[in-house]
Steps between C-alpha positions, in 0.01 A plus 500: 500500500231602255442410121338286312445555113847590290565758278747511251667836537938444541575540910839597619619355807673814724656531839328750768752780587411818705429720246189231395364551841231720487375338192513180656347619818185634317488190327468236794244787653247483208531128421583277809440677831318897512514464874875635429556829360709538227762721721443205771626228225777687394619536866449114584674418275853659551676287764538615847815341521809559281575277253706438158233416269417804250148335424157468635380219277430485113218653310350361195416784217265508191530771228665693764223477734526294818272152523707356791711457784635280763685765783768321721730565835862377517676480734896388639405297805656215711240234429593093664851620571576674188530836361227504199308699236158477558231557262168540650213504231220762601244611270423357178266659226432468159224685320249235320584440139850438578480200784683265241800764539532473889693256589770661325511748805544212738735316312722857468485507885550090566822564228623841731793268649348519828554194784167551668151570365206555691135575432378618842152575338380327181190486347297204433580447160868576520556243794463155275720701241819520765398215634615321143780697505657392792373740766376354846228502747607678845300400795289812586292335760342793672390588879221740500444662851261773641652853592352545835654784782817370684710720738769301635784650765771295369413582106514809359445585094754741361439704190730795495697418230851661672465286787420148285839582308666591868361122627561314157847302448638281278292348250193688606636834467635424162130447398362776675715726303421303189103549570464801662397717179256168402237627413279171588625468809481622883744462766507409867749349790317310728689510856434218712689497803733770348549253239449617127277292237514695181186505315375581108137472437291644182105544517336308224175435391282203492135517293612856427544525937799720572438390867807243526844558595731221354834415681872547206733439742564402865832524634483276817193236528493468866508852561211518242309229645462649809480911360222366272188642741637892499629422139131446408397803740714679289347415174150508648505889594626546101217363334626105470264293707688207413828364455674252249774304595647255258662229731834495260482853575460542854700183660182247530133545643372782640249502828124591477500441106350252281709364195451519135639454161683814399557623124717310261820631526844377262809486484784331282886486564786238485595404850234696666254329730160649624648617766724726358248713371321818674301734345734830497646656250186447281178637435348431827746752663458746189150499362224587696187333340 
């Protein structure tokens, strides 16, 4: 979140709606990430998936002009057992001058009447904030392994998207349908045996790097763990020399890596362990940084 000094100029507190898109989209372009085009924020931020909440987060306005907003993803999910609204927090931005006025977008969003909140990506400032607020730490300890060439007989990496919904069932095909139009997201069954492991990854960047390809979802470990050679294969031959696996993520450790300490991630919810929480239906499926 940026801002420092305050200015005294009345702010109204709004909620985001479609027809604020575009605005909102140029917005987050010109002051938190240009890597995004304006058209590409206001894609990412429309859910792929359907769902009953009319906003995309609240917007913070000056005179008119807009000095901030924090864009969010809801979503009606079964989450420890139980049907729940989830609120996942995904980019927050406030011009400078008005920093003092901020927190009043997160505390519109903490006050939305959702049962879950996560913050899949905060920024260093904003992490001791939620932190006080009642927000905790997931454990995002992180398996970094080489890409090298793999061919194996009894794996093979599918990517037509007709044939992953034809092998998908059950949970799995719910989110495949859910993520499909993602625009952060890519989409692959690995078939081990004839068995299907369902696999989301994103590339991301590290020091600027767009060379890694970080693992969202994994729909059977031990089919992952051993489809994880030809996974990387995969990614190697598309420009991601390296993959991420977050052990919460993936089912445990992954072979030929090394381990380290991946980026704070939050969450906060009554009755809702670590455990319960993934990182769909938020910004890492949506936003493509």
């Amino acid at each position: 979140m940026a801002g420092c000094t305050t200015v005294t100029t009345p702010v109204r507190l709004s909620p985001v709606d479609d027809d604020d898109l575009p605005e909102i989209a140029r917005f987050l372009h010109e002051n938190l990430n240009d890597g995004l085009s304006a058209d590409g924020w206001a894609r990412a931020l429309v859910p792929s998936w359907r769902t009953a909440e009319p906003t995309h987060g609240y917007c913070l306005r000056a005179d008119g002009i807009l000095v901030g907003v924090y864009a969010a993803f809801f979503s009606e999910r079964v989450v420890a057992g139980r049907l729940r609204r989830v609120c996942n927090l995904a980019a927050w931005c406030v011009l400078d001058g008005y920093g003092a006025h901020g927190l009043k977008l997160l505390r519109a969003l903490l006050s939305s009447g959702a049962d879950v909140y996560t913050d899949l990506s905060p920024s260093g400032s904003v992490v001791p904030i939620e932190l006080r607020l009642g927000f905790q730490r997931l454990d995002t300890t992180t398996d970094v392994r080489p890409n090298l060439p793999s061919w194996r007989r009894r794996v093979r990496v599918v990517t037509d998207r007709r044939r992953i919904a034809d092998l998908l069932t059950g949970r799995d095909a719910e989110l495949f349908r859910d993520h499909v139009a993602a625009a952060a997201v890519r989409h692959v069954v690995l078939l081990v045996d004839g068995q299907p492991c369902y696999v989301m990854y994103r590339r991301v960047r590290r020091k600027r790097l767009p060379l890694f390809g970080a693992v969202v979802h994994v729909g059977d470990a031990t089919l992952f763990a051993r489809g994880v050679g030809p996974l990387g294969a995969h990614l190697l031959v598309r420009g991601m020399p390296v993959l991420l696996a977050e052990r919460r993520i993936v089912g445990g450790p992954v072979s030929r890596s090394r381990t380290v300490q991946g980026r704070t991630k939050l969450f906060k919810g009554a009755d809702v362990e670590a455990r319960d929480i993934d990182d769909l239906y938020s910004e890492i499926t949506s936003v493509p940084w």
